[in-house]
N, C-alpha and C positions, 0 to 999 in steps of 0.2 A: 442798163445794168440791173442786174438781179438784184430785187428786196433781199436784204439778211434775213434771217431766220435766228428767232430768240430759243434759247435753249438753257430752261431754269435748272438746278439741281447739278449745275454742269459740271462739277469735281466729284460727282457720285462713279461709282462705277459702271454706270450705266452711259451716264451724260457723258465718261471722256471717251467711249465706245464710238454714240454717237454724233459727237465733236468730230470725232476721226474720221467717219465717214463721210460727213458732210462736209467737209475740209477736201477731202481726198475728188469731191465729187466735184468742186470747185464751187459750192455756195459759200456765199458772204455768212459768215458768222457772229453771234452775238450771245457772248457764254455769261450767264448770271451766276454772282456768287456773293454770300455775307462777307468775304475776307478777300480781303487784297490778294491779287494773284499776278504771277511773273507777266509783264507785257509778253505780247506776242503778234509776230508779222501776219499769220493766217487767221486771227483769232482776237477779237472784239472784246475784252474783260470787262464786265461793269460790275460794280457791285450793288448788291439792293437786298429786301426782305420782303418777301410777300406778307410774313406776317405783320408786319407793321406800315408796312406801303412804301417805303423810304425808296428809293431809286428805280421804283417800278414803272413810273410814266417815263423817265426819261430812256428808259431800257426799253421800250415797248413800241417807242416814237418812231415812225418810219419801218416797222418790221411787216413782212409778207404772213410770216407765220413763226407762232409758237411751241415747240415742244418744252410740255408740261412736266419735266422728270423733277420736280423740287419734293423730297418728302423727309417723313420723319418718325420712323418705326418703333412701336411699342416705348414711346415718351410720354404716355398716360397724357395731359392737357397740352400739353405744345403739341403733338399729332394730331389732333385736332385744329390746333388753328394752323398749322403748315397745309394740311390736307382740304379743308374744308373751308374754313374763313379768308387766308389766304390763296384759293384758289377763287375765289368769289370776288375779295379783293383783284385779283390781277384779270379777269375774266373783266371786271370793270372798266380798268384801266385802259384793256385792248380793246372793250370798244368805242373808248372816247377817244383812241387811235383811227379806226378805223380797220382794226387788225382784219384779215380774213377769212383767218384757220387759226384754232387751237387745237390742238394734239395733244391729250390727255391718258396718262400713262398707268392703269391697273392691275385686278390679280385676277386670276380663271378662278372660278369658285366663290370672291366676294361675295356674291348675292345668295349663295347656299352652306357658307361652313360660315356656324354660330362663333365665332372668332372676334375680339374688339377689332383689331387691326383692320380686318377684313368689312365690318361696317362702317366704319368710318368711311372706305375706300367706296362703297356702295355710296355713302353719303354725299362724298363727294364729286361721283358721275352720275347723282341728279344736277348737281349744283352745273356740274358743264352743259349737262344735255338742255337743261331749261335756261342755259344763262344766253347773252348776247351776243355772242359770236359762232358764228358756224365753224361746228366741232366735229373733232372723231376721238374716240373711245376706244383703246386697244389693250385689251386683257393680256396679261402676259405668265407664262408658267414660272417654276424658280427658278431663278439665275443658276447657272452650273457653279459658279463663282461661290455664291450664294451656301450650295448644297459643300462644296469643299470645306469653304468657313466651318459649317456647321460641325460635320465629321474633325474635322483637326479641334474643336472647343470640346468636342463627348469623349473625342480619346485621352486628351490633355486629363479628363477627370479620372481614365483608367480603364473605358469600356464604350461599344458603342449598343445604343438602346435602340426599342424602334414598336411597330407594329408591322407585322409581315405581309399582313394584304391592305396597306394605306399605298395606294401607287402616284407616283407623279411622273410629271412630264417635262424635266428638266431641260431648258432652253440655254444657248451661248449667246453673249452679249453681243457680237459679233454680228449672229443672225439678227438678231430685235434691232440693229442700228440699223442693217439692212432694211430690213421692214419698215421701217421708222420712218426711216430715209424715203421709200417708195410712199408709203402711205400720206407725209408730208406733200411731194410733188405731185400727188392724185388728186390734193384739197379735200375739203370735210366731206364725211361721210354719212355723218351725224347720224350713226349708227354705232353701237358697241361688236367689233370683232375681237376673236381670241388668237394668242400666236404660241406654242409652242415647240417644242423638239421634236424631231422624226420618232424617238419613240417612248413608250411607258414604261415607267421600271418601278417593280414591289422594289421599297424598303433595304432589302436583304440584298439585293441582287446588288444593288448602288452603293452599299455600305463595304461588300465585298470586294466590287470592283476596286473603287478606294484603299481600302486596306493594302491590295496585291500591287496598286499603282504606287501607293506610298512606301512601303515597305512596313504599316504600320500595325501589329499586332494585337486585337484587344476581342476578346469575347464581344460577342453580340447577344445581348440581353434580351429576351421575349417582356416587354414591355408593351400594353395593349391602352391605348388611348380611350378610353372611357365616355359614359353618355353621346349627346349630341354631336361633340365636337368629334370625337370617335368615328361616331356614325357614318358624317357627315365625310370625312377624311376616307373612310374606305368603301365610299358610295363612286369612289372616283373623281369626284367634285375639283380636284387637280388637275385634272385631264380633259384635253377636247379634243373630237374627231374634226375641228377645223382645218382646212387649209386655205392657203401655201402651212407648212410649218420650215421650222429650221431644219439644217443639214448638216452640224455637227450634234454626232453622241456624247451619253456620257462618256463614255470608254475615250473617244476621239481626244474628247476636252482632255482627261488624266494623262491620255498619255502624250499631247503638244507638252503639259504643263509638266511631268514627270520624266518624261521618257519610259523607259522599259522598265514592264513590271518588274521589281524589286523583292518582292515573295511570292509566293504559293498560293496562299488563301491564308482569312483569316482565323483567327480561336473562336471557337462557340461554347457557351456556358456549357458543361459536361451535364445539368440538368436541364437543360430549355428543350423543352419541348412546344410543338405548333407553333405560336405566331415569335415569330423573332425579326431582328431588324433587317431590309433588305437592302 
């Protein structure tokens, strides 16, 4: 029989993507999580905390390999010990397992946009690259998931903001489980690769798209991201010419999740001129 596969972070949006697909592919599963969660016939619940160690040996006992999805974004000192400490922590623990492969889950750009998030995430693919188990390192663009959140929290305020030439390369969770998936059954690569979407989109172009899919109406604000982080953001540092990438768009994603576009286009500030949101 096939080793389970441990998969931390697993009620994130990411982790029930790749729950799903490794389910589907017919490996033994083993989903980590700090809260109790509903039994299940395809699917292994344990609970535990990297940050603090508590059900991480017994979660890690017997497993072929690990994906690393456990985090915890812009919590100022608990993102750090989820990211860093506890990835150190549990890096440990597999290998007084005897684990084989960890699978470590990052951002495109960490190493080049001056961003706290973003160092920490740098800080924590030393910790796997130099830690004791043989690893792989798999940068990931923004969730499309991700980019929708965002837009439905700027409109909610009355407007969507932006910088016109900051481009990214929005990724579907769907794709990266794929990935995930494959890159687990290849074993470590102990290498950092990147994975995102089939293509780049300014700002403006994704904010619109949005807009016409939702049917939601709001001026786009010429809002220009300043200094380094600025910089940094419309150097393309989002973006990688890597392949494989994914094979769903943004457009694609909007319109499984919406159906048909609902308006036109959206409002633009009657004064904005040059960079506005794309």
């Amino acid at each position: 029989m096939t080793s389970p596969v441990l998969v931390t972070g697993a009620t994130g949006m990411l982790g029930r993507a790749v729950i799903a697909r490794l389910v589907a592919a017919g490996t033994p599963v083993r989903a980590l999580s700090r809260g109790q969660q509903q039994p299940s016939a395809a699917v292994s619940w344990l609970t535990g905390d990297v940050t603090t160690g508590a059900g991480i040996a017994r979660a890690v006992d017997g497993v072929g390999a690990i994906i690393h999805l456990a985090s915890a974004p812009y919590r100022r000192g608990y993102t750090r010990e989820v990211e860093v400490h506890g990835t150190r922590r549990l890096l440990e623990e597999a290998a007084a397992a005897n684990v084989a492969h960890l699978l470590y889950t990052s951002i495109i750009g960490c190493d080049r946009i001056p961003w706290g998030y973003f160092r920490t995430k740098t800080e924590a693919e030393r910790v796997v690259a130099s830690g004791p188990v043989p690893a792989s390192i798999l940068r990931l663009g923004q969730f499309h998931d991700f980019v929708d959140q965002t837009f439905h929290s700027l409109a909610r305020a009355g407007l969507l903001v932006g910088d016109r030439r900051v481009l990214a390369q929005p990724v579907d969770t769907a794709d990266v489980a794929e990935r995930i998936h494959a890159a687990t059954r290849a074993g470590p690569s102990s290498r950092i690769e990147e994975f995102a979407g089939p293509e780049v989109l300014d700002l403006r172009l994704a904010a619109e798209q949005w807009s016409t899919a939702t049917g939601t109406r709001r001026y786009i604000l010429p809002v220009r991201v300043r200094g380094k982080l600025g910089k940094a953001f419309r150097a393309g540092h989002l973006t990688t010419s890597a392949a494989p990438r994914g094979v769903r768009t943004w457009r694609g994603y909007l319109s499984a999740r919406y159906g048909e576009p609902r308006s036109s286009s959206p409002a633009t500030h009657p004064h904005a001129e040059g960079d506005h949101l794309g």
